[in-house]
N, C-alpha and C positions, 0 to 999 in steps of 0.2 A: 786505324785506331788500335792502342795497345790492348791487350789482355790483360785484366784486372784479376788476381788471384788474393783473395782472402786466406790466409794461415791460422788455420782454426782448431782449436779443441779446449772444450771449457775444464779438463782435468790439465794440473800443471806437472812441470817437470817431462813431459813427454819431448820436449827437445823444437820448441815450435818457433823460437825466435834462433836458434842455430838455425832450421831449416831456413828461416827469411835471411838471415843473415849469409849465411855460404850455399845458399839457393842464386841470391842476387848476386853475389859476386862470380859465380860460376857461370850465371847468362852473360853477367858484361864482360867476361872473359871468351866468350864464345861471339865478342863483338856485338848483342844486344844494348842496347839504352836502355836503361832500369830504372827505375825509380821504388823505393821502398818506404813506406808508411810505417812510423814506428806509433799503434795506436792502445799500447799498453802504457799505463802512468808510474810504473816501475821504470820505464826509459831502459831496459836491455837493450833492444836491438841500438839505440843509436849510442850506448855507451860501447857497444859491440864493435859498432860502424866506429870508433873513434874521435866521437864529437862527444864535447863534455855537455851533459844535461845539465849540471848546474850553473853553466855561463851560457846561457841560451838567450834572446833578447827576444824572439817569437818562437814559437812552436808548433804543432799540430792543434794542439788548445786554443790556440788565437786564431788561428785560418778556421774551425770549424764551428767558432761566435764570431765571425767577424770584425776578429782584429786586426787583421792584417790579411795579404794578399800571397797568392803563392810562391811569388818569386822571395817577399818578403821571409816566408818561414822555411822556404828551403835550403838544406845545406847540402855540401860534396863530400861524401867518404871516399879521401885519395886513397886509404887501402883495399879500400873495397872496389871501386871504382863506376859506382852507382849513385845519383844524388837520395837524398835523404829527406821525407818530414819527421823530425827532431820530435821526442817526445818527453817530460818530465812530472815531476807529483803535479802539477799543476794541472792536467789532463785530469786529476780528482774531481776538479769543481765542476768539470763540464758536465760530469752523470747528473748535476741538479740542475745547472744551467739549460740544457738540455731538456729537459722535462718541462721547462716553460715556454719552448721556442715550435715555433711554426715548422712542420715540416721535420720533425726531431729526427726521424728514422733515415732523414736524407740528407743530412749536413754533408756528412762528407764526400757522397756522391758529386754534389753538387761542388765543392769545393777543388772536386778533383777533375770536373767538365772539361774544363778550358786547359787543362795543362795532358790527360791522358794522350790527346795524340803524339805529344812530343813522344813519347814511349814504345816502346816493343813490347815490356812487361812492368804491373805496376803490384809489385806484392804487399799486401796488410798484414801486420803482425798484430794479431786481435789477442785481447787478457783474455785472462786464463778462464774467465768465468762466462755467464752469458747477459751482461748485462746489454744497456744503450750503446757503448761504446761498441763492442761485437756487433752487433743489432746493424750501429752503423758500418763497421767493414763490410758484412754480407749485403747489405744493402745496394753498397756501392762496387759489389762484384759481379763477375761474370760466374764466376766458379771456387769455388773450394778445395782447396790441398788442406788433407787431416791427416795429419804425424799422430802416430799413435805408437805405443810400445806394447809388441804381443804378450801379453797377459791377461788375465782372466777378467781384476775390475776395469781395464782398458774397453774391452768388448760391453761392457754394462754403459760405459761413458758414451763413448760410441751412439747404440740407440739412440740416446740423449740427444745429442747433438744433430744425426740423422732428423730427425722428428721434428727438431728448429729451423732447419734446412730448408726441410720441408713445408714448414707454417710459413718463412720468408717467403718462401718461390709464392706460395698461396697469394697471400695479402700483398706487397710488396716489393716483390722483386721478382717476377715471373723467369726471368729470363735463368733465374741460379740455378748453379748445379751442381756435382759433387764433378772436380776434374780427377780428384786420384786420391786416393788412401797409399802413406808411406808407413813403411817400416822403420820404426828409429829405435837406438840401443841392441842393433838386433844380432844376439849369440845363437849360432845354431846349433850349439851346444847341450841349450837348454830342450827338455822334449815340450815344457810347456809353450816355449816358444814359436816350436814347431807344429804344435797342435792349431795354436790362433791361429799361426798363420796360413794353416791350411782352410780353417771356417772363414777364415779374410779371403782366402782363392774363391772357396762355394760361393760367400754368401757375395760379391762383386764383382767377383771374376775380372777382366780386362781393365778395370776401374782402379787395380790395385796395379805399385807400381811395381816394374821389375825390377827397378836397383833398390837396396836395403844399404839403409845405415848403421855400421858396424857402431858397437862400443870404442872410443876410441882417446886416447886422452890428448893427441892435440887438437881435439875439436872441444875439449873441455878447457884445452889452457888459451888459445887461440883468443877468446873474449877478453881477459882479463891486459894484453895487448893491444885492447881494440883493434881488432884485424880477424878475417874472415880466415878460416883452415888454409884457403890456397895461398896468403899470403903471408904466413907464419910457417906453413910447412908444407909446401904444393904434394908432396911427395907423399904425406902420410898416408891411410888408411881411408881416413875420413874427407879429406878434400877430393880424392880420387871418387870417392862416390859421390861426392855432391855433383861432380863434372857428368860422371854420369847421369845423373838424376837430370841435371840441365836440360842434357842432350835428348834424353826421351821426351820432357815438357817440351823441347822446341820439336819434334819432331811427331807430338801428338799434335801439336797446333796447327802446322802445316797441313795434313791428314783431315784436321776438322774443316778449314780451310778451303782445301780442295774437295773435299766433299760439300760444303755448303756453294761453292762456283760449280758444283756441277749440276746439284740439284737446281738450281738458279736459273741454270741454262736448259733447263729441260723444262720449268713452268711451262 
């Protein structure tokens, strides 16, 4: 069964749909099947992925009311190399649709049952805020990857978010967890920079990852391409660390893995 990874943080601008974006394309580069949830109604990641949100015929909107089915709303980013649920404004009307429907907090769990095994990894791009839509990515996760940028109201947002985390795992989703806190925009330049990121070492320790994502500007022009950093500029700055980034996720996975067959064997 694949590993379901929600991409979370309710402050924007922290770099959260680039991380889904040349996160997934660096696992299917490493030979994973991926799948990527685009569950922000801005439609970044899948204008990212190079599918036009405005010629869409189904999307994530319609799979998670029962419009359609998932072969129905899924697309193929060939630059990316990971299929896709497509997201657009329309993904608006679900925050109220939603509110009248059975089971709200598990739509997309549920919608995403039957197709996660095909996967290795299934990453959500959750909006920036913490509404129903979020509510459901974490829902329908295993764990959470939080991008954050070391600065000081980052650390306040943070909390925030922790705290939600933690009310899902409570009520609804026992099994969540935090997989990793990343560094994104990160100048070690700056001393504030290096200040969070030593309270990110204290306060998580091993939880935080070891590759940091530089400032970098082809991971800023890379979108507007539709195409993920490795395949706009394998070579830069920033694709080179998302590959790393890959390799440590597949390589925590394994680790968890093997430590859950071990435990297992030893009941």
């Amino acid at each position: 069964m694949g590993k379901v990874l929600a991409i979370a943080n309710q402050k924007g601008g922290v770099g959260k749909t680039t991380t889904c974006i040349n996160l997934a394309a660096s696992l299917a580069a490493t030979k994973r099947k991926v799948l990527l949830v685009d569950l922000d109604p801005q439609g970044n990641a899948t204008m990212g992925s190079g599918i036009d949100k405005a010629g869409l015929t189904n999307s994530v909107y319609e799979l998670i009311t029962d419009r359609c089915d998932f072969q129905q709303a899924m697309q193929r980013s060939e630059n990316g190399g990971y299929d896709l649920l497509p997201a657009n404004g329309d993904l608006t009307a679900a925050e109220v649709e939603l509110l009248a429907m059975k089971m709200k907090e598990s739509r997309l769990r549920y919608a995403l049952a039957s197709a996660r095994n095909a996967y290795d990894f299934v990453l959500i791009d959750c909006p920036p805020s913490l509404n129903m839509l979020t509510v459901n990515g974490l829902v329908a996760a295993d764990a959470v990857i939080i991008p954050m940028q070391c600065e000081y109201y980052a650390l306040e947002g943070l909390s925030a978010l922790v705290n939600t985390i933690q009310r899902i795992a409570a009520v609804l989703n026992p099994s969540l967890q935090i997989e990793g806190l990343l560094r994104t925009m990160y100048d070690p330049r700056n001393s504030l920079t290096l200040d969070v990121s030593a309270q990110l070492t204290s306060h998580f320790g091993d939880k935080l990852y070891q590759t940091v994502i530089p400032r970098n500007v082809r991971l800023a022009e890379a979108p507007s391409f539709g195409m993920p950093a490795l395949s706009y500029d394998k070579q830069s700055r920033g694709a080179v660390a998302y590959l790393a980034l890959a390799g440590e996720v597949v390589r925590r996975n394994k680790q968890a893995a093997r430590a859950a067959a071990l435990a297992n064997a030893n009941d």
